[in-house]
FILUMTI-612216 format. One record per residue (C-alpha): residue number from 0; x, y, z. Coordinates in steps of 0.5 Angstrom, whole numbers. Each point is the difference from the previous one (the first is absolute). Example, Ala and Ser with C-alpha at 12.3 -4.5 7.8 and 13.67 -1.06 7.14 Angstrom:
REM residues 2
+------+-------+-------+-------+
| resi |    px |    py |    pz |
+------+-------+-------+-------+
|    0 |    25 |    -9 |    16 |
|    1 |     2 |     7 |    -2 |
+------+-------+-------+-------+
***
This chain:
REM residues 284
+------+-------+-------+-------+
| resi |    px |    py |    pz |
+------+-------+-------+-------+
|    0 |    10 |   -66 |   -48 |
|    1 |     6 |     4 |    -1 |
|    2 |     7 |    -2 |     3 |
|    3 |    -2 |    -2 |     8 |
|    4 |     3 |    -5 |     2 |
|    5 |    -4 |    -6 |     1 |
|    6 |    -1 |    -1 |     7 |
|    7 |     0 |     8 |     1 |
|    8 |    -6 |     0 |    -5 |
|    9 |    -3 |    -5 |     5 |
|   10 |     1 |     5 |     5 |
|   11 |    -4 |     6 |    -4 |
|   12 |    -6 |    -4 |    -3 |
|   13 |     0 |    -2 |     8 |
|   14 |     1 |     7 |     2 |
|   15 |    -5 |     3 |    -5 |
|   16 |    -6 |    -5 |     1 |
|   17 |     0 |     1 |     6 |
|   18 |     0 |     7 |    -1 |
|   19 |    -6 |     1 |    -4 |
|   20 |    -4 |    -5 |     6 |
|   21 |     3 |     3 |     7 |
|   22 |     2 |    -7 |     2 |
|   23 |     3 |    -1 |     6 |
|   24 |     5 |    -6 |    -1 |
|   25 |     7 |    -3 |     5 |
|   26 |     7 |     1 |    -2 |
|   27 |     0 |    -9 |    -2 |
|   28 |    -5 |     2 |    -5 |
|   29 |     3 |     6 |    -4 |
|   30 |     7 |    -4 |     0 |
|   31 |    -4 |    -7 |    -1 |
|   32 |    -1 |     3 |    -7 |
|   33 |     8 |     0 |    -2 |
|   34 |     3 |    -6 |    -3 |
|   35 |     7 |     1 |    -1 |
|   36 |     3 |     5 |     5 |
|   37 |     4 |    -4 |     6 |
|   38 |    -3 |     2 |     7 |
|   39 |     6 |     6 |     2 |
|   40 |    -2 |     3 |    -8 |
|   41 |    -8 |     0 |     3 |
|   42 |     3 |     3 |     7 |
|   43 |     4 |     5 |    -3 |
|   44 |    -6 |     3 |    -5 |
|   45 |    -5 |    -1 |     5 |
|   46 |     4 |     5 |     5 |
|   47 |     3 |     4 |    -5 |
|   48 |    -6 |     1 |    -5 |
|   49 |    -6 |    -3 |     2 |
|   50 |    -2 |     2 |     7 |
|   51 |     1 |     7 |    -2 |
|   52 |    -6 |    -1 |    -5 |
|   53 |    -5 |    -3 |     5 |
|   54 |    -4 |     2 |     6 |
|   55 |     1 |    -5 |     6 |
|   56 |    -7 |    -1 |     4 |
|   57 |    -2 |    -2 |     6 |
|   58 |     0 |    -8 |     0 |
|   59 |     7 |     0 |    -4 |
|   60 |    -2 |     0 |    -6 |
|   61 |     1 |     5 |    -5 |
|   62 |    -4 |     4 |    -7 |
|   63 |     2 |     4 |    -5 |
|   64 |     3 |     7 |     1 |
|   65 |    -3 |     5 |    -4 |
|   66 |     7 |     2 |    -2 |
|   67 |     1 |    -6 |    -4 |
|   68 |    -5 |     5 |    -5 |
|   69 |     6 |     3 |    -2 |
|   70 |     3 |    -7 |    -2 |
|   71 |    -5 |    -4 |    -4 |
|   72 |     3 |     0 |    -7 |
|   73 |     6 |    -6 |    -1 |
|   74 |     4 |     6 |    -2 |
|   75 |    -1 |     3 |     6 |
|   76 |     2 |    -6 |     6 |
|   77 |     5 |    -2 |    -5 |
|   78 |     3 |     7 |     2 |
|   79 |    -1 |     0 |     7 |
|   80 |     2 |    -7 |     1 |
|   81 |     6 |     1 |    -3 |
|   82 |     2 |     7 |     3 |
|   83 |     6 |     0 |     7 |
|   84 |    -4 |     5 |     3 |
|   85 |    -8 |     0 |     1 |
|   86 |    -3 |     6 |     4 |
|   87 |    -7 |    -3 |     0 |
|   88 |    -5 |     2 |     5 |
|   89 |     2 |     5 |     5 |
|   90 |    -3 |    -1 |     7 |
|   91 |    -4 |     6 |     1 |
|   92 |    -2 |     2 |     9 |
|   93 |    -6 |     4 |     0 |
|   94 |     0 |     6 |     3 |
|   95 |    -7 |     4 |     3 |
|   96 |    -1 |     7 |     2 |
|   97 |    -7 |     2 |     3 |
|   98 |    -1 |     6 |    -4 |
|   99 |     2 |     4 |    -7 |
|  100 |     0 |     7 |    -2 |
|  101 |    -1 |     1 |    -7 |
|  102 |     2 |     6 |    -4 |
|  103 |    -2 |     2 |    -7 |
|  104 |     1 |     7 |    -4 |
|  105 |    -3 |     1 |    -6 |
|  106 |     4 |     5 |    -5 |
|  107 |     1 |     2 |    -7 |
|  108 |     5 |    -5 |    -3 |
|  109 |     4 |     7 |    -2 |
|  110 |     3 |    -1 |     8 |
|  111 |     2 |    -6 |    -1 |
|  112 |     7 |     1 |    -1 |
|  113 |     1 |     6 |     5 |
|  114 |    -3 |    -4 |     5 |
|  115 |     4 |    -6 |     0 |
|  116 |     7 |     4 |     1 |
|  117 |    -4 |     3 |     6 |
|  118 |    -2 |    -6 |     3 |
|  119 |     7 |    -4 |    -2 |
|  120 |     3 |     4 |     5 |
|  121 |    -4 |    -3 |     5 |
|  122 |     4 |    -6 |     1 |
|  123 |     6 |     3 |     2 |
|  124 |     2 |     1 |     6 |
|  125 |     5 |     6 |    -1 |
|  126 |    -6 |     3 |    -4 |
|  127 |    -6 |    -1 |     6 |
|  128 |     5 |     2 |     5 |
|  129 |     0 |     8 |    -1 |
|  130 |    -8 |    -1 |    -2 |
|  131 |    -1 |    -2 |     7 |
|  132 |     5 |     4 |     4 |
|  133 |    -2 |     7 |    -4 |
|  134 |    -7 |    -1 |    -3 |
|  135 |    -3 |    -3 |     6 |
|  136 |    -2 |     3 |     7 |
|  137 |     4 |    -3 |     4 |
|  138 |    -6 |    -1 |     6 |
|  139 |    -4 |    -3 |    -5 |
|  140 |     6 |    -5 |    -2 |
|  141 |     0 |    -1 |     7 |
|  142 |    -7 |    -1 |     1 |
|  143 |     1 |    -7 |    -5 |
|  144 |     6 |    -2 |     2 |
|  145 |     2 |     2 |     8 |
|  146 |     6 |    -1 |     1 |
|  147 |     3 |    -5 |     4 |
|  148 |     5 |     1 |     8 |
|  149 |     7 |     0 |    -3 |
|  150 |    -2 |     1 |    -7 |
|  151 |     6 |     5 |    -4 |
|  152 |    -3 |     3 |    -6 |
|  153 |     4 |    -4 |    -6 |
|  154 |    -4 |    -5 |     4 |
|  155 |    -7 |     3 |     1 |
|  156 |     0 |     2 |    -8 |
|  157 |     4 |    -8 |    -1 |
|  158 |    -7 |    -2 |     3 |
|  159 |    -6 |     4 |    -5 |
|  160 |     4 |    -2 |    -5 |
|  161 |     0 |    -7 |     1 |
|  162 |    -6 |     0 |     1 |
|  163 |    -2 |     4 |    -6 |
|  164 |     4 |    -5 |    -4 |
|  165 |    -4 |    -6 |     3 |
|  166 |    -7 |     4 |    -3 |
|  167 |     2 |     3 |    -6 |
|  168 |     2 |    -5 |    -5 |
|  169 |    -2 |     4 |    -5 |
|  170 |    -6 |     2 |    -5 |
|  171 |    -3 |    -2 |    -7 |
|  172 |    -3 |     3 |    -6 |
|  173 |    -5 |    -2 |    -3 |
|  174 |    -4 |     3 |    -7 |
|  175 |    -7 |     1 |    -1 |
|  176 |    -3 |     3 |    -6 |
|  177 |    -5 |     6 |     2 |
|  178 |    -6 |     5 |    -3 |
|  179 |    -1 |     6 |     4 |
|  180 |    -5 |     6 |    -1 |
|  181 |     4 |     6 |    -1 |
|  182 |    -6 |     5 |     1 |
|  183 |    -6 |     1 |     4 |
|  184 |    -5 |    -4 |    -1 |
|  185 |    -3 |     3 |    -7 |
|  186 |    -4 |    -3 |    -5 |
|  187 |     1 |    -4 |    -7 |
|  188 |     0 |     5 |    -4 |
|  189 |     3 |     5 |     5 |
|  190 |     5 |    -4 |     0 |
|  191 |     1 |    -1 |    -8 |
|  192 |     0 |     7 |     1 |
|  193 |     7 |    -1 |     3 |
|  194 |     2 |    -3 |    -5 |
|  195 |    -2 |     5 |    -5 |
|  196 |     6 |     4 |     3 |
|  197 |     4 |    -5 |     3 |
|  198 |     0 |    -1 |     6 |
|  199 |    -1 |    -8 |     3 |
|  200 |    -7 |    -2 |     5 |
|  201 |     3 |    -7 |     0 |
|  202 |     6 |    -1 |     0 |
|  203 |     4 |    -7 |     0 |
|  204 |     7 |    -1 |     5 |
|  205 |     4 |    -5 |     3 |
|  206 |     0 |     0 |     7 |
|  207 |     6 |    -2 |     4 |
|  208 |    -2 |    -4 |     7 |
|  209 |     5 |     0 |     5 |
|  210 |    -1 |    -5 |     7 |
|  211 |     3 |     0 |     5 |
|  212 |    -1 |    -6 |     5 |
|  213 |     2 |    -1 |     6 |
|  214 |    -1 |    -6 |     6 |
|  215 |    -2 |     3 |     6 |
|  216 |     2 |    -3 |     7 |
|  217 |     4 |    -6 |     2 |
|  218 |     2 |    -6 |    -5 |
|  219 |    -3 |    -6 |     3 |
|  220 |     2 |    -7 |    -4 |
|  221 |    -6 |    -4 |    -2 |
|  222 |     1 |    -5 |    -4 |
|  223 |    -5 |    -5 |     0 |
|  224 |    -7 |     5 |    -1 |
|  225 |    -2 |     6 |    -2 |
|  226 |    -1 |     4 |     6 |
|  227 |    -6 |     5 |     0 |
|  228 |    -2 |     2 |     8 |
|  229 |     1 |     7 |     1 |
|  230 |     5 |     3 |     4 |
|  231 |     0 |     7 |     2 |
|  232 |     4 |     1 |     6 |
|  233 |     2 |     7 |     2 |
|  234 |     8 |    -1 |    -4 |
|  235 |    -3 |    -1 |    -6 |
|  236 |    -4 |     4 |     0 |
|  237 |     6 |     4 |     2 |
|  238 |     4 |    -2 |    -6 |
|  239 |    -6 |     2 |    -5 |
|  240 |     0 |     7 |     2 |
|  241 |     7 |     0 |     0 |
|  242 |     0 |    -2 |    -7 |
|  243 |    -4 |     4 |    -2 |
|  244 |     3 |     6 |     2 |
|  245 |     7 |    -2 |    -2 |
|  246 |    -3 |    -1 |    -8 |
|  247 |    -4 |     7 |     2 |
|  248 |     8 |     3 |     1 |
|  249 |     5 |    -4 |    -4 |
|  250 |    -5 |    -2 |    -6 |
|  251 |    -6 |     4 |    -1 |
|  252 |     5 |     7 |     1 |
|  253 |     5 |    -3 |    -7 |
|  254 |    -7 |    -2 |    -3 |
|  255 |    -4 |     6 |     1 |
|  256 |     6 |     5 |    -2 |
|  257 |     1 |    -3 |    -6 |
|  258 |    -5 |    -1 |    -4 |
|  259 |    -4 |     6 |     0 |
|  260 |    -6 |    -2 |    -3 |
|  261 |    -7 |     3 |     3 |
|  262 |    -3 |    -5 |     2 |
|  263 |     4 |    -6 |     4 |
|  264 |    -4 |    -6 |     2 |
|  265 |     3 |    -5 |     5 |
|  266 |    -4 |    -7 |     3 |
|  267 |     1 |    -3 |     6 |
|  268 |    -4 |    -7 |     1 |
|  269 |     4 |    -6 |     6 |
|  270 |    -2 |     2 |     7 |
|  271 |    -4 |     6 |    -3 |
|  272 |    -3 |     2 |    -7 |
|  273 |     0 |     7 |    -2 |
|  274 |     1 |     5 |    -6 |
|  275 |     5 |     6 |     1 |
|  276 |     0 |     5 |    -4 |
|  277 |     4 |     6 |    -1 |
|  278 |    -3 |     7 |    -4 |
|  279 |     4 |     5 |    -3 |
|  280 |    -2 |     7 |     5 |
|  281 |    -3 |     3 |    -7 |
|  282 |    -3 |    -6 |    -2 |
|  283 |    -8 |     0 |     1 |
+------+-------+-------+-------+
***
């Protein structure tokens, strides 16, 4: 089995076998299978290297980690038993918000492009500053966000900013591929008339889905259980208007200006499911 050490061979087999059966076992019985090594040896690599592979239960013993996945080959342990540094596991502080809001626009792929230059300039302050100061009311801005006693301007506008950066993270796109009728409904062999003359019933397109997700009300930590109550305090029913007139001002203002199709179709499920959907004024 490759060049492993004998005793850091010992030590894979063990990990590995235990791997596959889910056994718990003490820190004696995994150093009992080395042979060789002195007591500070089995001391340095158990604090280094070994712990970092495994999880620590209740009664002080321990089972095998499920990162040691990534190790389970002879070449692969013998690497990471020999590297200086060793970012194994990180230790992760589980984070709840009682409610989401969800966002997905439906459109052509041929906006992707234009829409990701519009959308960008959304995670800039210097570029979201002149939006909320010139193309939104400003009893509306107050509305959301009052202000507070002895609040300056710079600073006022230093706290909608930070809030907006604390929601919007960002966005993802995704594409699907899609079968649209592109006439009024019409029979087969009308539709095969179509044809004759070159225009398209059924026509195939990529669509580009657009979401936006944004947590709603205030973080609690929670690390031991997922938490499901409801929760629907009048501040966070608050803080859900509030984002959903903002994404209506900052982000729905970009998207629907730019795309220009007849048709736009927006998703919004989380705290509330419903389709929105903006027409063309000339389109039946």
């Amino acid at each position: 089995m490759s060049d492993l050490p004998e005793d850091q061979r010992r030590i894979f087999d063990f990990l590995l076998e235990h791997l596959i059966t889910r056994e718990p076992f003490t820190k004696d019985e995994m150093l009992g299978v080395v042979e060789t090594w002195r007591e500070e040896t089995k001391e340095t690599y158990w604090s280094k290297v070994y712990t970092l592979l495994l999880s620590q239960l209740e009664d002080g013993r321990f089972r095998v980690g499920n990162n040691f996945r990534k190790y389970t080959t002879p070449e692969k342990f013998k690497k990471l038993t020999t590297q200086t540094k060793k970012v194994l596991r990180i230790n992760y502080q589980k984070v709840d918000y009682d409610k989401v809001i969800i966002f997905e626009f439906f459109m052509p792929l041929v906006n992707e492009r234009y829409l990701r230059d519009s959308l960008d300039t959304l995670f800039y302050k210097d570029t979201i500053l002149p939006q909320l100061k010139n193309l939104i009311k400003e009893e509306e801005l107050k509305y959301y966000f009052p202000p507070e006693s002895d609040e300056g301007e710079d600073e006022y506008y230093n706290r909608v900013c930070n809030w907006i950066s604390e929601k919007f993270i960002g966005y993802s796109i995704m594409h699907v591929s899609g079968r649209f009728r592109n006439e009024k409904l019409r029979t087969l062999s009308e539709a095969a008339d179509l044809q004759i003359i070159g225009r398209s019933y059924l026509i195939d397109e990529t669509t580009a889905i657009v979401k936006f997700i944004f947590p709603v009300g205030q973080k609690k930590t929670n690390p031991d259980h997922l938490d499901y109550l409801e929760n629907r305090d009048q501040e966070t029913e608050f803080d859900a208007e509030r984002i959903r007139w903002l994404f209506n001002v900052l982000f729905i203002y970009n998207i629907i200006e730019l795309v220009g199709e007849d048709e736009i179709w927006m998703v919004e499920s989380g705290m509330r499911n419903q389709l929105h959907i903006w027409r063309a004024a000339n389109v039946s």
